[in-house]
C-alpha positions as CSV (number, residue, x, y, z in Angstrom):
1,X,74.7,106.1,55.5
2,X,75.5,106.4,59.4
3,X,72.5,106.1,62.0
4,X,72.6,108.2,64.3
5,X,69.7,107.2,66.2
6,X,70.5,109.0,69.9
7,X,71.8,112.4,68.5
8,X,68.3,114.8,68.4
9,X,70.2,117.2,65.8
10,X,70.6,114.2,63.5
11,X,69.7,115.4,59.6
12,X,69.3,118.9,60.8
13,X,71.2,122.0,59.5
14,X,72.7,124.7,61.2
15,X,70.7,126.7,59.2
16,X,67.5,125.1,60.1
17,X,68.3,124.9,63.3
18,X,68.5,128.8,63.7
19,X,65.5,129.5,61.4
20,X,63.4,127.6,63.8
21,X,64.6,129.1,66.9
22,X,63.9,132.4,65.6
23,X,60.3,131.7,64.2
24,X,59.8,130.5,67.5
25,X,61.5,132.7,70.0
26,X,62.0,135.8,67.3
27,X,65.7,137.8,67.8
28,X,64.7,139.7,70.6
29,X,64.3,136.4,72.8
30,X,67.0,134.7,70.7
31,X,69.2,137.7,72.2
32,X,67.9,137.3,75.7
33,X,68.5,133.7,75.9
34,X,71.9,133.6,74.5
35,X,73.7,137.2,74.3
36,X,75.8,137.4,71.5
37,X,75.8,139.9,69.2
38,X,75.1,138.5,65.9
39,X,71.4,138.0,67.5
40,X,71.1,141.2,69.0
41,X,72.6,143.6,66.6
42,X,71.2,143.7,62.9
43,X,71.0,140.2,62.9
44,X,70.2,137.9,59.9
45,X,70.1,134.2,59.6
46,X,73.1,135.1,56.9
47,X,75.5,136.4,59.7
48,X,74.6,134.1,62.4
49,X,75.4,131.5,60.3
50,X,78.7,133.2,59.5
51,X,79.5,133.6,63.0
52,X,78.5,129.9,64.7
53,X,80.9,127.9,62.3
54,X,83.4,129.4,63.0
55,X,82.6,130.0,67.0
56,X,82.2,126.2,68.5
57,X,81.0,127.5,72.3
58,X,77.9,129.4,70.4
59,X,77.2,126.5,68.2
60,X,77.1,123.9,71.1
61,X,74.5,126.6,72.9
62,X,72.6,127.1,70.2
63,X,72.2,123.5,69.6
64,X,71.4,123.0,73.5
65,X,68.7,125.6,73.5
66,X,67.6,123.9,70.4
67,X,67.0,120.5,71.9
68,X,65.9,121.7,75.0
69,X,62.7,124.0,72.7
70,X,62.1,121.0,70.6
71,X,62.4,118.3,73.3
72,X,58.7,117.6,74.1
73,X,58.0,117.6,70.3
74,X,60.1,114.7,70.1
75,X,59.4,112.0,71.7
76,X,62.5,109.8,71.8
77,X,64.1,112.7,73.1
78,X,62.1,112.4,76.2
């Protein structure tokens, strides 16, 4: 198995990734905070998944606003 001990999205899903950031900011704020439309228009965790494989500049802010959330509830990431 590959360490990755400096990457904070190490063992983390996509899908768990967007689950948290919804049960912490909901869709409304997800929306607010990045605008795209699968979290502002009938979204699901379904479709959003859907659309951030396959869209690269989404994923990478997703996973930034992720990290910066998260950050102080990880400490190495400090």
């Amino acid at each position: 198995m590959n360490q990755q001990p400096n990457n904070p999205l190490h063992g983390l899903t996509l899908e768990t990734i967007v689950t948290r950031l919804v049960e912490y900011y909901h869709w409304q704020g997800l929306a607010e905070r990045i605008p795209i439309n699968c979290f502002a228009k009938d979204p699901s965790i379904k479709s959003s998944l859907k659309f951030l494989r396959k869209t690269q500049w989404a994923r990478d802010k997703v996973e930034a606003l992720y990290i910066s959330t998260f950050a102080s509830s990880n400490p190495w990431l400090k």
